[in-house]
Backbone as JSON, one array per atom type, in Angstrom:
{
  "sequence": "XXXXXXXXXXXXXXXXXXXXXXXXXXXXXXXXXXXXXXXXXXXXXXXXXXXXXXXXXXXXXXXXXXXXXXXXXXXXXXXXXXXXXXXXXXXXXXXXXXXXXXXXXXXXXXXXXXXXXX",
  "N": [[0.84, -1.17, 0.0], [0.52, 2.48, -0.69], [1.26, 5.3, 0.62], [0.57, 8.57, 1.94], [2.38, 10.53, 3.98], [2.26, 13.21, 6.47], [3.91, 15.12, 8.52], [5.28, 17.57, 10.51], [7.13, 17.16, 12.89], [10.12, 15.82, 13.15], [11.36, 14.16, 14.61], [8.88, 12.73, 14.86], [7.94, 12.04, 12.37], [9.65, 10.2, 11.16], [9.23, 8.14, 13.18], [6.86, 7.24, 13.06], [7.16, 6.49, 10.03], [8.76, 4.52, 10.08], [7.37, 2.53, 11.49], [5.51, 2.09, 9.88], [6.61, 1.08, 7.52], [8.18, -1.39, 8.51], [5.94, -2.88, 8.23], [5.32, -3.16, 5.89], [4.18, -1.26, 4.43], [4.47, 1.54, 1.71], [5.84, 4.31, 2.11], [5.68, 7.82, 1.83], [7.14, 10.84, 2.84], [5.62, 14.27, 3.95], [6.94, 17.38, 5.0], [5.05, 19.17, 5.72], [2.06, 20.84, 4.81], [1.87, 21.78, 1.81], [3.83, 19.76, 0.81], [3.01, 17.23, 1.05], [0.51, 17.8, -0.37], [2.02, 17.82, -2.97], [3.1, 15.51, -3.03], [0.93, 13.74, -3.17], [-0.33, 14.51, -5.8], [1.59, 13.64, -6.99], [2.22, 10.35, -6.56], [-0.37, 9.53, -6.3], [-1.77, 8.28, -3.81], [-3.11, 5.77, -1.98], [-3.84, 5.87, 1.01], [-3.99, 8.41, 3.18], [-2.19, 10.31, 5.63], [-2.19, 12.95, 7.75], [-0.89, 15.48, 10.11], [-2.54, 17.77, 12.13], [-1.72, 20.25, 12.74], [0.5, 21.88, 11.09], [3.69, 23.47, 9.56], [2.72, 26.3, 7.21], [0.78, 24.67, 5.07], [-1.62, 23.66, 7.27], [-3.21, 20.74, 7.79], [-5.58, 20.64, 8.35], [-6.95, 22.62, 5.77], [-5.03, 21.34, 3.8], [-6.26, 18.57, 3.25], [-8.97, 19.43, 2.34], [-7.91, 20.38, 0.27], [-7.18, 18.17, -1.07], [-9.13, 16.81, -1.62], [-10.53, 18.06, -3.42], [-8.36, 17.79, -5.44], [-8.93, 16.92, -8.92], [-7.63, 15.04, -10.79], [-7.07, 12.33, -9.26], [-7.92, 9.23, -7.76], [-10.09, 9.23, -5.11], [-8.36, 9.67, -1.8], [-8.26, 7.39, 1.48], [-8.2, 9.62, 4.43], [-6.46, 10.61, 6.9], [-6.58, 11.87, 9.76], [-4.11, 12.71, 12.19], [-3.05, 13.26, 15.26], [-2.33, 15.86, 17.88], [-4.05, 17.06, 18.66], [-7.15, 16.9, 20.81], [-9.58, 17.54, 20.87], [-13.56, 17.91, 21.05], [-14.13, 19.75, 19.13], [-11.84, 20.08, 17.13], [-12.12, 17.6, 16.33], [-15.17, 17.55, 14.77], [-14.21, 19.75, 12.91], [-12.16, 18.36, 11.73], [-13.84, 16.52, 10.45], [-15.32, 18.25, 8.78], [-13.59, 18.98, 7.22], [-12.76, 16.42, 5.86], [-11.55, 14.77, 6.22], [-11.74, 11.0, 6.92], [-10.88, 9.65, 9.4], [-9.94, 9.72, 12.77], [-7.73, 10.39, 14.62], [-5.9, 10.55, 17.88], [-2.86, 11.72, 18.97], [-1.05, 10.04, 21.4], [-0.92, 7.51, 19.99], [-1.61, 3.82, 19.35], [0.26, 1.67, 17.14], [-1.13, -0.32, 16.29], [-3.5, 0.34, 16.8], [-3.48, 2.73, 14.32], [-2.93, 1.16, 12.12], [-5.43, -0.31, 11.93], [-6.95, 1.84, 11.42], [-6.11, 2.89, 8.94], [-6.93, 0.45, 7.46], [-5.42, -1.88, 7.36], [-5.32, -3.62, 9.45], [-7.33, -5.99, 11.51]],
  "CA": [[0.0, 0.0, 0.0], [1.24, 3.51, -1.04], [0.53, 6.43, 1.33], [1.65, 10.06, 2.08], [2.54, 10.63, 5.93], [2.54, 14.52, 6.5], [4.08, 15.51, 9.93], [6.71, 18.55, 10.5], [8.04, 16.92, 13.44], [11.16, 15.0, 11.99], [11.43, 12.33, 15.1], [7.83, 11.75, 15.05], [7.35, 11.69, 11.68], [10.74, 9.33, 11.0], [8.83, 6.74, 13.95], [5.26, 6.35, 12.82], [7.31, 6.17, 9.04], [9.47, 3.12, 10.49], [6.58, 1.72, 11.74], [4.57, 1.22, 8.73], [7.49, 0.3, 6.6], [7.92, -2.57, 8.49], [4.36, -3.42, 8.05], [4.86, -3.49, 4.11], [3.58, 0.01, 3.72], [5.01, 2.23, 0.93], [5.83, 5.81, 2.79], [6.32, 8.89, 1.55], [6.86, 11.44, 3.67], [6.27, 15.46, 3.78], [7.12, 18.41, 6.11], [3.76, 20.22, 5.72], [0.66, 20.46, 3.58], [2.59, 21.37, 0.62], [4.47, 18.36, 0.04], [1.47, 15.93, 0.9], [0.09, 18.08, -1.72], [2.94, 17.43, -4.36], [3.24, 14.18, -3.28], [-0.64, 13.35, -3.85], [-0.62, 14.32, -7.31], [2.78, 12.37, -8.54], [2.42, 9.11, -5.95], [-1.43, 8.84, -5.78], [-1.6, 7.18, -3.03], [-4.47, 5.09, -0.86], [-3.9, 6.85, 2.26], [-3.22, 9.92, 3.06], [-2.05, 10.65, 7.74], [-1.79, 14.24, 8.11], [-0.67, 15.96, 11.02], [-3.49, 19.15, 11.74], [-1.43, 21.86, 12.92], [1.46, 22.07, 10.57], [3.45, 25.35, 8.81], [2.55, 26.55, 5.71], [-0.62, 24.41, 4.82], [-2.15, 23.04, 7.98], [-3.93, 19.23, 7.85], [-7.27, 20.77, 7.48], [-6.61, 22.93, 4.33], [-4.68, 19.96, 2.97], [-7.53, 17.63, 3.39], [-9.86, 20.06, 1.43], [-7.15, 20.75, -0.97], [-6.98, 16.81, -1.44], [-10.46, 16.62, -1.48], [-10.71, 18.94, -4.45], [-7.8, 17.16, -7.11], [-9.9, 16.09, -10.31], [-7.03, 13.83, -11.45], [-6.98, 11.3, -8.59], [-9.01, 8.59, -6.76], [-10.15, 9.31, -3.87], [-7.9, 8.28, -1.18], [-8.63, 7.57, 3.01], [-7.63, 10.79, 4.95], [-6.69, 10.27, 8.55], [-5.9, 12.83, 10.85], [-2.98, 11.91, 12.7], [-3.06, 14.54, 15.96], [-2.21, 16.26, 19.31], [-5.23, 17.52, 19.16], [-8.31, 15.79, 20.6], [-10.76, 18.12, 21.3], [-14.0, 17.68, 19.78], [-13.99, 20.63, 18.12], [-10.85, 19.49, 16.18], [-12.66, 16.54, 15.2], [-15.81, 18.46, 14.04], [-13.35, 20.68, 11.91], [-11.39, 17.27, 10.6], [-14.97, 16.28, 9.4], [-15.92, 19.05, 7.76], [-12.17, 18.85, 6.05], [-12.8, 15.55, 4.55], [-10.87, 13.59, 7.39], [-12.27, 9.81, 7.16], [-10.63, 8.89, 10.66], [-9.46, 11.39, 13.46], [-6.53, 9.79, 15.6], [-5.16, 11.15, 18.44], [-1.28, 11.3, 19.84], [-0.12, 8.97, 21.03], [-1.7, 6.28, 19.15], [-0.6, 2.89, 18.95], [0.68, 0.87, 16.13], [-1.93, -1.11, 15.53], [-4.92, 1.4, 16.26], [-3.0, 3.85, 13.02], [-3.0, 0.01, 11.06], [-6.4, -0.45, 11.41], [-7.19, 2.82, 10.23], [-5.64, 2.15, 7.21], [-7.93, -1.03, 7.02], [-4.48, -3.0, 7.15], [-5.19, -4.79, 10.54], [-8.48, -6.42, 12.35]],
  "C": [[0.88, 1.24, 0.0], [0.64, 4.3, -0.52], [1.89, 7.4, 1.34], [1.15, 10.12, 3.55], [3.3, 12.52, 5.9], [2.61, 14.87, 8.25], [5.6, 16.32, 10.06], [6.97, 18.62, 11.98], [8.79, 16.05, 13.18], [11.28, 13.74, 13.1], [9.84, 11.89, 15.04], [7.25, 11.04, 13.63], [8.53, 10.29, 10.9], [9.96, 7.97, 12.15], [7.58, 5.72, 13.42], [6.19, 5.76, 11.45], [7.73, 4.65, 9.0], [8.38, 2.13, 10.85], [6.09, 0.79, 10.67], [5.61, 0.66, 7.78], [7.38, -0.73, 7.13], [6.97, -3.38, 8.81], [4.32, -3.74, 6.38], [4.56, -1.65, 3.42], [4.53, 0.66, 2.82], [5.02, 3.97, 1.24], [6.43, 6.61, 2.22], [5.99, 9.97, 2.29], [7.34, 13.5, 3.5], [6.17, 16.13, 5.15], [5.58, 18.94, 6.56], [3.0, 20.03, 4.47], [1.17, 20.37, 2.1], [3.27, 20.45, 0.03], [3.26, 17.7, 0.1], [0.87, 16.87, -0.38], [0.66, 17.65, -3.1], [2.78, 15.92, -4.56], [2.41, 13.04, -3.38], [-0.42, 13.11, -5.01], [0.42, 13.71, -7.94], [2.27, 11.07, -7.76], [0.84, 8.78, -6.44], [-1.91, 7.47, -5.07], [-3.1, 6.67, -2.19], [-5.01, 6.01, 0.02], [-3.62, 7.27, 2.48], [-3.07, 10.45, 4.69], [-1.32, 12.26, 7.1], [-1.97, 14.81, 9.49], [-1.73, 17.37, 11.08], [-2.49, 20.2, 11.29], [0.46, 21.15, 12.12], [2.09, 23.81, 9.48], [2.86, 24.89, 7.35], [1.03, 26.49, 5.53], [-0.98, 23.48, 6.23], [-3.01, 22.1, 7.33], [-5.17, 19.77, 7.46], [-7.43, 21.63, 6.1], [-6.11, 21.66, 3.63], [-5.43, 19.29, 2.26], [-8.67, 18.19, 2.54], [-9.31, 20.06, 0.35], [-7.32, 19.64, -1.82], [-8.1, 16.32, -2.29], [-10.83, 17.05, -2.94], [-10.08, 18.26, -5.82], [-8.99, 16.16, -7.41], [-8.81, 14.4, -10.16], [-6.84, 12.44, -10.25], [-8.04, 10.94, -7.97], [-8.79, 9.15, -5.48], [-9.41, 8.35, -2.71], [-8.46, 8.38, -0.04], [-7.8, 9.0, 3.6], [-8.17, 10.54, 6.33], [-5.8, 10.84, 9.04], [-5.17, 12.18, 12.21], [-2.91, 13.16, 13.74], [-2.84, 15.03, 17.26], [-3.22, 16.74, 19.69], [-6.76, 16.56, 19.28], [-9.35, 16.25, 21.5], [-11.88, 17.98, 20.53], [-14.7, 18.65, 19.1], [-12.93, 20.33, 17.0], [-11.55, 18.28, 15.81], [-14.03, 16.6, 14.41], [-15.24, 19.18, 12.63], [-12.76, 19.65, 10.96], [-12.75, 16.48, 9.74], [-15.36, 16.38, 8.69], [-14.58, 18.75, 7.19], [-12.08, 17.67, 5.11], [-12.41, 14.58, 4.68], [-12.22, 12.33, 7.24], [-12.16, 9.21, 8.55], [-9.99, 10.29, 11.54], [-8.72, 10.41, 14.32], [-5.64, 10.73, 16.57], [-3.97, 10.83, 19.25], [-1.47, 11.31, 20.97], [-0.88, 7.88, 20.6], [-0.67, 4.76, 19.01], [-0.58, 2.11, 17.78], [-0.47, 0.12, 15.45], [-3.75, -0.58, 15.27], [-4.61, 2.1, 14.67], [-3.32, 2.15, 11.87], [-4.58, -0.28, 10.25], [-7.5, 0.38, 10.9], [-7.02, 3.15, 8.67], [-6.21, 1.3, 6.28], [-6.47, -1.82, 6.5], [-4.52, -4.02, 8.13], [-6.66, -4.83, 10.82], [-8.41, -5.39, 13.44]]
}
């Protein structure tokens, strides 16, 4: 499976990445909304973990942005987050978010978001 993992913290987003690699997953990984953006439209990928609060393009712009490309299937969009108020998961709703996950999450909860584990 081919996903984009958007998180502009570099150890957290280097742990969950390790994770799913050795699950099989196919990770590509950006700083902020803008890459998950770039790296939507060349990879088109399944699933798409974005971090909310990131610079540039924050997770919920993203997620609309995502929401919006013509040229690709629709992929899963799952908010990956420190935030877990439920106003932030109201807001990841309206954005387009399929799953709302909050940090610290474990391994196999983020899997079966994915629909890779039971």
């Amino acid at each position: 499976m081919r996903i984009v993992y958007a998180e502009d913290d570099a150890v957290v987003r280097a742990n969950v990445a390790m994770l799913l690699v050795k699950f099989g997953v196919d990770v590509h990984e950006a700083r902020d909304g803008g890459e998950a953006l770039a790296l939507c439209r060349a990879f088109q990928p399944k699933v798409v973990v974005l971090d909310l609060q990131m610079p540039n393009i924050d997770g919920f712009e993203t997620a609309r942005r995502i929401r919006e490309l013509d040229a690709m299937e629709r992929p899963r969009l799952i908010a990956l987050t420190g935030q877990s108020s439920a106003q932030a998961q109201r807001d990841a709703e309206l954005a387009g978010f399929d799953e709302f996950l909050a940090k610290p999450v474990s391994g196999r909860r983020l899997l079966q978001a994915m629909g890779l584990a039971q």
